[in-house]
C-alpha positions in Angstrom: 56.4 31.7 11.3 54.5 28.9 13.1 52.2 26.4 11.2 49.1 25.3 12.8 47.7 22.1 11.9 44.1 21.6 10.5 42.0 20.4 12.6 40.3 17.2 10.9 36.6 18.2 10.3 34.3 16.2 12.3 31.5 13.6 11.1 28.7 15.2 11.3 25.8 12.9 13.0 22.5 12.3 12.4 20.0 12.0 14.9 17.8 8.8 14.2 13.8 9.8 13.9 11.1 7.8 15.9 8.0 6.1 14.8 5.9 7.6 13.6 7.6 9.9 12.0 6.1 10.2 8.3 9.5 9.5 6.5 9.7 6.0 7.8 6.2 5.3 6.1 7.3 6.3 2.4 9.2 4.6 -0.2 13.1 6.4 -0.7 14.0 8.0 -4.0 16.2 6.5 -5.9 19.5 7.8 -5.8 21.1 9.0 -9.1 24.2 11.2 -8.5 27.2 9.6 -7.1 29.5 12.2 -5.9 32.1 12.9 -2.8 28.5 14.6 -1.1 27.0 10.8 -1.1 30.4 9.3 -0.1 30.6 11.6 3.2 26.5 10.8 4.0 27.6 7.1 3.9 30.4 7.5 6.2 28.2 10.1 8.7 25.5 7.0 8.2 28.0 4.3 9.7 29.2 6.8 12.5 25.3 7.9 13.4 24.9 3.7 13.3 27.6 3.0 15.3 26.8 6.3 18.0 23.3 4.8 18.1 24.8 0.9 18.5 23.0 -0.4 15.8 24.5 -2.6 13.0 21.9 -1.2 10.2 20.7 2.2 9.3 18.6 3.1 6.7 18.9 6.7 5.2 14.8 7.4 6.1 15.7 6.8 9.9 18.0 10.0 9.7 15.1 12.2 7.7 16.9 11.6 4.6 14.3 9.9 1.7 16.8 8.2 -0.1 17.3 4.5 -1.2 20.6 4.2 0.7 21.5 2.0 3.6 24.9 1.1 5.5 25.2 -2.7 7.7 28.1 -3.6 10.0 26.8 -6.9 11.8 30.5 -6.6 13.2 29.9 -3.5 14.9 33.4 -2.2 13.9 35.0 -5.5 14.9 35.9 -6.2 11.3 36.3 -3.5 8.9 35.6 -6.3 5.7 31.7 -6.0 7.6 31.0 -2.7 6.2 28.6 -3.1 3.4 26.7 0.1 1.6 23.9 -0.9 -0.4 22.3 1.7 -2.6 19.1 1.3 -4.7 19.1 -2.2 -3.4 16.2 -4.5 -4.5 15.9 -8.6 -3.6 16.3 -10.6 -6.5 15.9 -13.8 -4.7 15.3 -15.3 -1.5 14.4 -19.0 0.0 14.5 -20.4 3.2 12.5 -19.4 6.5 13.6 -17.6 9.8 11.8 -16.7 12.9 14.0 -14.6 15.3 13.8 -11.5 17.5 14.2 -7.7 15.8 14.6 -4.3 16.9 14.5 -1.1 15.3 16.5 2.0 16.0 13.5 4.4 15.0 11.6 1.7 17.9 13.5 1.8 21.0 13.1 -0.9 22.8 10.3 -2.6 21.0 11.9 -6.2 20.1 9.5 -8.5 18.7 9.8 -11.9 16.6 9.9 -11.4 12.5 9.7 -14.0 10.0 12.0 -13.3 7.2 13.8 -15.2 4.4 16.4 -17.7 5.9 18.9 -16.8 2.3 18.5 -13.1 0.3 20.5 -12.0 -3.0 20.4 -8.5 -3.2 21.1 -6.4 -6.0 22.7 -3.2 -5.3 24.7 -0.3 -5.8 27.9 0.8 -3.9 29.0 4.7 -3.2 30.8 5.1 -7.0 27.1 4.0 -8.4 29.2 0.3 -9.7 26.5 -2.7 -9.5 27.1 -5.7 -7.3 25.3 -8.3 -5.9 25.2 -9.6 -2.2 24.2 -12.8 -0.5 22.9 -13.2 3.0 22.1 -15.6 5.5 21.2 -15.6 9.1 21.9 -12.2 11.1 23.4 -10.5 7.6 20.3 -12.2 5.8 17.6 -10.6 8.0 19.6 -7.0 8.8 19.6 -6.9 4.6 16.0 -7.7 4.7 14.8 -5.0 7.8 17.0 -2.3 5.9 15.6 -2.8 2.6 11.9 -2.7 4.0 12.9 0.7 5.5 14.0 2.2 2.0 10.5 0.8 0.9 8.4 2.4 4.0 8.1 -0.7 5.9 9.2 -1.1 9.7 9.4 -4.5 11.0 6.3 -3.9 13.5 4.2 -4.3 9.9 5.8 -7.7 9.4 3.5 -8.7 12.9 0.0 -10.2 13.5 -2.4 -7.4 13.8 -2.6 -8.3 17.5 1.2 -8.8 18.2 1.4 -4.8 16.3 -1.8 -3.1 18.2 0.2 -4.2 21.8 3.2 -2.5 19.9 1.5 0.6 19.2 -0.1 0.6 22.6 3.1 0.3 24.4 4.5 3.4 22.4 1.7 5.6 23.1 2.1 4.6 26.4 5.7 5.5 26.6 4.8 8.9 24.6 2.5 9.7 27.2 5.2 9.5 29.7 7.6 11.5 27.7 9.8 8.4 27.5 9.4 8.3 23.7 
């Protein structure tokens, strides 16, 4: 009698939606159930992240309307990086930073954004136990793009109303030519 081994199941991956798709425009629900289902879409979330070499994803930019977002500013260099923030909200922030941001729902649209220089955030991790998180810099401003997504804002809304119609005319643009 020969034994076969199981094959490990492979993580599923979620393909990352485009502005302006109407589920990056609206605020997620609140998550409430913390079960082994919500621990495998967080670890699908880091692998669609990493597949789509970004170091945030919000669950909106995989279709999902849930307040749950995954952040590895290591990109996998230092497993410690991984952070999971669910139901996260600001609770403070100070300080001022003006530097360049992209969006995986806006390939290759990178513009500058203002954002707090230092964030506390107040979160949940994947067992639903409360934490809180500080951030400056590059961990500060990923924190601050991922948390505007579970709120339906994208960075582009952070610009001057001129800097965002060039924005928008560049995508239609690239829609016209099927490169969007």
């Amino acid at each position: 009698m020969t034994t076969k081994k199981m094959a490990k199941n492979p993580v599923k991956i979620h393909e990352v939606v485009k502005y302006p798709d109407p589920v990056l425009a609206k605020r997620g629900e609140e998550v409430t159930v913390f079960d082994a289902a919500l621990k495998t879409l967080v670890n699908e979330m880091f692998e669609s992240m990493y597949i789509a070499q970004g170091i945030g994803l919000a669950a909106p930019q995989i279709n999902i309307s849930k307040r749950i977002t995954v952040i590895d500013v290591s990109f996998k260099k230092n497993p410690k990086d991984k952070i999971v923030l669910i139901n996260p909200e600001i609770v403070d922030r100070t300080g001022k930073q003006l530097e360049e941001e992209g969006c995986l729902s806006l390939p290759d649209i990178r513009e500058k954004v203002s954002r707090a220089e230092w964030v506390k955030v107040r979160a949940q991790d994947a067992d639903g136990k409360t934490f809180e998180i500080e951030g400056t810099e590059l961990l500060g401003r990923c924190m601050q793009h991922e948390i505007d997504h579970l709120n339906g804002v994208l960075f582009i809304d952070h610009l001057s109303r001129l800097k965002r119609e060039l924005v928008l005319r560049k995508i239609k643009k690239m829609q016209k030519n099927g490169e969007w």
